[in-house]
VEXDREN-2710 file (C-alpha; in Angstrom, 1 decimal):
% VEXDREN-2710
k/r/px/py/pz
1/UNK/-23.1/-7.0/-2.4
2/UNK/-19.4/-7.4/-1.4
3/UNK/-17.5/-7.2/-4.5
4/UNK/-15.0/-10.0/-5.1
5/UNK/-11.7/-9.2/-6.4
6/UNK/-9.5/-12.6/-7.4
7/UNK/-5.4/-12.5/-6.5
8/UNK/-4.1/-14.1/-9.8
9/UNK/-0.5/-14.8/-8.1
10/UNK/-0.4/-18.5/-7.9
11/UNK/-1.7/-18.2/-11.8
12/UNK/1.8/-16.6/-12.0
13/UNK/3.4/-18.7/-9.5
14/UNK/2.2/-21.8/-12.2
15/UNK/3.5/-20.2/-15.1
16/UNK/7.0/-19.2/-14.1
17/UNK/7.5/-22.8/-12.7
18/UNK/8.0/-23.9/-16.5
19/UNK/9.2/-20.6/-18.1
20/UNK/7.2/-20.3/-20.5
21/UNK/3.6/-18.5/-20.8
22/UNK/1.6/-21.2/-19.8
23/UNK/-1.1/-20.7/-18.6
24/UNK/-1.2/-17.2/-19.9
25/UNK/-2.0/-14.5/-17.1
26/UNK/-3.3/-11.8/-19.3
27/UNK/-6.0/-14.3/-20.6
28/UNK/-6.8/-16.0/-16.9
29/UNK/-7.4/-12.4/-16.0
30/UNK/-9.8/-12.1/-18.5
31/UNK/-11.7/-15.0/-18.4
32/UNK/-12.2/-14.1/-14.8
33/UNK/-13.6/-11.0/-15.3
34/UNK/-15.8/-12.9/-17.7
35/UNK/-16.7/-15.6/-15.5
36/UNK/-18.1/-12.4/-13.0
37/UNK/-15.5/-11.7/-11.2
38/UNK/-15.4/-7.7/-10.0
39/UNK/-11.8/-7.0/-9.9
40/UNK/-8.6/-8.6/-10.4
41/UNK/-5.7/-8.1/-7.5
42/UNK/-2.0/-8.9/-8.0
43/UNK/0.8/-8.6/-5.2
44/UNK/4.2/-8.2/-7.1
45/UNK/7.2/-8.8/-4.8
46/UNK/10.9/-7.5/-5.2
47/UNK/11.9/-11.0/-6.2
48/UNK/9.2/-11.3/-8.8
49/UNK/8.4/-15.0/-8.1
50/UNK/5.2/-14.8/-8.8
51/UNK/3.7/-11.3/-10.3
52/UNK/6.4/-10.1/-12.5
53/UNK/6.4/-6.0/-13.2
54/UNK/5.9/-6.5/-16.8
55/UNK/2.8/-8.0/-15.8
56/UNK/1.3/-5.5/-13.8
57/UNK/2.1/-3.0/-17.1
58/UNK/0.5/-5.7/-19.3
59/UNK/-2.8/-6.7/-17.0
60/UNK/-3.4/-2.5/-16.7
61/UNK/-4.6/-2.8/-20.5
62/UNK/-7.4/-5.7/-20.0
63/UNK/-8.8/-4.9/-16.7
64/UNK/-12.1/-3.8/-17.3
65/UNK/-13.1/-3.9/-13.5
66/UNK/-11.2/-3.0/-10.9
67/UNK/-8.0/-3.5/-10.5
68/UNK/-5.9/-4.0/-7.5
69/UNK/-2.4/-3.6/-6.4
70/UNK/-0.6/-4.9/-3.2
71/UNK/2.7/-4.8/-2.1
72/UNK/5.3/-3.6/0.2
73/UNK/5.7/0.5/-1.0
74/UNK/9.7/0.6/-1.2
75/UNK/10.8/2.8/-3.8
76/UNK/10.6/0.5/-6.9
77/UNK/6.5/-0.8/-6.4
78/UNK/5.5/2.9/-5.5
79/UNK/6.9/3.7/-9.0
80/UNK/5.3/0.9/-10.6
81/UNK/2.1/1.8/-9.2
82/UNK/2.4/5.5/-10.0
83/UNK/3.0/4.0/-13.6
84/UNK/0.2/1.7/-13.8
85/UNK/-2.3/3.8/-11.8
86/UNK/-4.4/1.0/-10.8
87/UNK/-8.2/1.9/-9.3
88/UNK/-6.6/0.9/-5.6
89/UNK/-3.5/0.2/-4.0
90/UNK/-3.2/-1.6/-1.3
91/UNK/-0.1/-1.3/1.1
92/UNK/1.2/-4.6/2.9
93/UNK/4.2/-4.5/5.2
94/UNK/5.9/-8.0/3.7
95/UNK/9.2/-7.8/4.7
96/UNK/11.7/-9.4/1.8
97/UNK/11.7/-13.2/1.0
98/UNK/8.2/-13.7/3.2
99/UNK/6.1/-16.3/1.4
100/UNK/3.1/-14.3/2.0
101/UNK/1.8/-11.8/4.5
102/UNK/2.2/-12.1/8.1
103/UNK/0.8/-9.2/9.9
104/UNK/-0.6/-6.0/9.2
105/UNK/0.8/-2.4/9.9
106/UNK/1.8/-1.0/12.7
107/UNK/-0.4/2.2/12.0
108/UNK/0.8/4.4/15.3
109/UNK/5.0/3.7/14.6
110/UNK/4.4/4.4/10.8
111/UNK/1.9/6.8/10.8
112/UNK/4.0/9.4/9.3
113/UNK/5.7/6.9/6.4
114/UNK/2.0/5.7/5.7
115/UNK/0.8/9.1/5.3
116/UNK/3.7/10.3/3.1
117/UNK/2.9/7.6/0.8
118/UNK/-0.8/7.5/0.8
119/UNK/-0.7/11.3/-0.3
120/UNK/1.4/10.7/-3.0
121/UNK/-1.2/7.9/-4.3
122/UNK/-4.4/9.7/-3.6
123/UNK/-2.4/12.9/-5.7
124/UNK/-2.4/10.7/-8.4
125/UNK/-6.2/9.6/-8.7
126/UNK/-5.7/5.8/-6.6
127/UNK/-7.4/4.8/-4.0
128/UNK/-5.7/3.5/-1.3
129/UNK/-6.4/1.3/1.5
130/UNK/-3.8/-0.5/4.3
131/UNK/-3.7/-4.2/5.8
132/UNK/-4.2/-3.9/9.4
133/UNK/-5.2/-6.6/11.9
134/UNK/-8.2/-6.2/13.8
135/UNK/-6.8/-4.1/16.6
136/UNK/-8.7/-1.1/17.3
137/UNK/-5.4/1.2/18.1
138/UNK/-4.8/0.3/14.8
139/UNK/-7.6/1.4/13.1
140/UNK/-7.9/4.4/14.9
141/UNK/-4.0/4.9/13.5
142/UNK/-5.0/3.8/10.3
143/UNK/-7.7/6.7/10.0
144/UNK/-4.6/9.3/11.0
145/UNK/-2.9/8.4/7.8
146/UNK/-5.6/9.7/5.5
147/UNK/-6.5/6.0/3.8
148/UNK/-9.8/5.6/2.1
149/UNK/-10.0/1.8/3.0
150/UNK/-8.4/-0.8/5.4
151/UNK/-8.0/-4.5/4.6
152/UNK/-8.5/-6.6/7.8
153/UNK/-6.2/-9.6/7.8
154/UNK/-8.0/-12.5/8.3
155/UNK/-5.7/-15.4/8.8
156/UNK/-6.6/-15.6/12.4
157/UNK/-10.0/-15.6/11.9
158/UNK/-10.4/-18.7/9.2
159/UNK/-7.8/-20.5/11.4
160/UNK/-10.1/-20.1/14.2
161/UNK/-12.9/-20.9/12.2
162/UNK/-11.7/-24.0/10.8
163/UNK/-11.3/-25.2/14.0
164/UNK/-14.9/-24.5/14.9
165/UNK/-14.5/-21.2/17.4
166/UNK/-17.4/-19.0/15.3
167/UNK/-16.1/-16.5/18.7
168/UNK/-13.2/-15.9/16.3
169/UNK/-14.5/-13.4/14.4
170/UNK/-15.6/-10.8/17.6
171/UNK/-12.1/-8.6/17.0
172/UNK/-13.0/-8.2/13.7
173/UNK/-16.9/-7.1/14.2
174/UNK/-15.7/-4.8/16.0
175/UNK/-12.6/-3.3/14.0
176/UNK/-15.2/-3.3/11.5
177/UNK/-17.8/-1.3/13.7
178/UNK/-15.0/1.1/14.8
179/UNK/-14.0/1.4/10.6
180/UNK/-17.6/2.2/10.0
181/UNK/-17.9/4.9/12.7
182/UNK/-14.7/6.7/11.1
183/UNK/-15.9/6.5/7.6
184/UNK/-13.1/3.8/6.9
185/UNK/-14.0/1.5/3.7
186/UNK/-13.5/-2.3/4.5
187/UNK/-11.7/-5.1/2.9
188/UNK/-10.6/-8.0/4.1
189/UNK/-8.3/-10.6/2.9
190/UNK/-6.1/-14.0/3.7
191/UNK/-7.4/-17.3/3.8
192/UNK/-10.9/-16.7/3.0
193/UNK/-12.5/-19.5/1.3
194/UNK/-15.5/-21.4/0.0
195/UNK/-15.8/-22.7/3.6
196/UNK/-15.8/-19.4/5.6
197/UNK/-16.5/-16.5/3.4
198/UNK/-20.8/-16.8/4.0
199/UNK/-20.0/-16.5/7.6
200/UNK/-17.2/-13.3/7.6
201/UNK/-19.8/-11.6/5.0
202/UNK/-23.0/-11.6/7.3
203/UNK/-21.0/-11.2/10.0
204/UNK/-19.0/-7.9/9.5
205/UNK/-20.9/-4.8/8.9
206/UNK/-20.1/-2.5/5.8
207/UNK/-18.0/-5.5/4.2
208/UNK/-16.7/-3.7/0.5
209/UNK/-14.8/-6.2/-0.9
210/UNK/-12.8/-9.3/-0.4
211/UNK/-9.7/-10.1/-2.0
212/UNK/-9.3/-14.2/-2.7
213/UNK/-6.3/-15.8/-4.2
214/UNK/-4.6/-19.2/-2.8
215/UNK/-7.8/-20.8/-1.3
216/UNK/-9.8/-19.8/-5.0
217/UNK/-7.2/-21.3/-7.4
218/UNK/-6.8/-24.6/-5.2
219/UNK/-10.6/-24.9/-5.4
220/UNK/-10.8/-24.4/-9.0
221/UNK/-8.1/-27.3/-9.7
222/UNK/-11.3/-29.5/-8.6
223/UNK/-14.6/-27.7/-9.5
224/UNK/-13.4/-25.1/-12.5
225/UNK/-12.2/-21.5/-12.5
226/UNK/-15.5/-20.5/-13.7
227/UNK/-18.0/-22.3/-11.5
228/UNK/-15.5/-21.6/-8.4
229/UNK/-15.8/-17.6/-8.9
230/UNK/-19.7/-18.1/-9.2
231/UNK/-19.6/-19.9/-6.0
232/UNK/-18.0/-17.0/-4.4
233/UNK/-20.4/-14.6/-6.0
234/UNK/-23.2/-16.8/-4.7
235/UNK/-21.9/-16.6/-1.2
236/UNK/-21.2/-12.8/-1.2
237/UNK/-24.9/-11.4/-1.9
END
């Protein structure tokens, strides 16, 4: 089964928006994990808009499953992970003040800044895996910088997808095939949903885990937090 781990940043996004600690991240995380969910990811970004860096010290105490960092690794979140020693990292080249990921690595042009960083990480115990898009130059790039995992970005695919092109997933069959013949774990992640997620998962070989955050917490506004993560469960054997 492809594990699901839940992004819990618009949880954040929610609570900051009043100042307070409502709702309260540390519990949303662990109802989650109660609910079934198999990890919890969190992306904090320089700004802290969302994720703050206190909560990525506090969360580390109640995670029980896996837990999952993402994040741009500038000097301030490779400390922060190095401190938290989450059971992955996952490295995503957001540049500053981007609502949310764009694009993945360039794996040939930073291949010597990716594996600098990734040695540091895997030194420490963490597992570490790099958003890529599902270009096979890329993944071949991605294997040269000593990553356990990649996560496929998957925006193109669910926007193809929701306009009825099933052909949109072929680059990432076979990024996925390529992965598998260099002994690349796979996640994938970015507007995966309720509507698409049954599809990606039969579809890509070798599929590890899939991280879900907008399109999961706007779902649960209507059917529940609990029921929603069972959905996903459901959909993922």
């Amino acid at each position: 089964m492809t594990k699901l781990s839940v992004n819990i940043n618009k949880i954040a996004t929610l609570r900051n928006a009043r100042g307070g600690n409502v709702p309260d991240l540390v519990k949303v995380a662990v109802d989650i994990q109660r609910f079934g969910g198999q990890g919890i990811t969190i992306h904090p970004r320089p700004d802290e808009r969302h994720i703050r860096y206190q909560d990525a010290r506090d969360l580390k105490a109640i995670i029980t499953t896996e837990y999952n960092i993402e994040g741009n690794p500038q000097h301030n979140f490779i400390d922060l992970v190095l401190e938290c020693k989450p059971d992955q990292v996952t490295l995503v080249p957001d540049a500053i003040g981007a609502i949310t990921s764009s694009a993945g690595w360039d794996t040939i042009n930073n291949q010597a800044y990716l594996t600098e960083v990734i040695q540091e990480f895997q030194r420490n115990g963490i597992r570490t895996s790099i958003f890529v898009d599902p270009v096979l130059e890329m993944i071949e790039g991605a294997k040269k910088t000593g990553t356990d995992r990649i996560e496929l970005y998957t925006e193109a695919f669910a926007h193809q997808y929701g306009l009825g092109n099933e052909r949109g997933i072929d680059p990432y069959i076979k990024a996925a095939e390529l992965a598998n013949e260099l002994d690349l774990g796979i996640n994938a992640g970015h507007d995966l949903s309720l509507d698409n997620i049954k599809f990606f998962k039969e579809n890509i070989p070798g599929l590890l885990e899939v991280s879900i955050g907008h399109a999961l917490i706007s779902e649960a506004l209507y059917l529940g937090l609990d029921n929603v993560v069972n959905m996903y469960l459901n959909k993922l054997k």
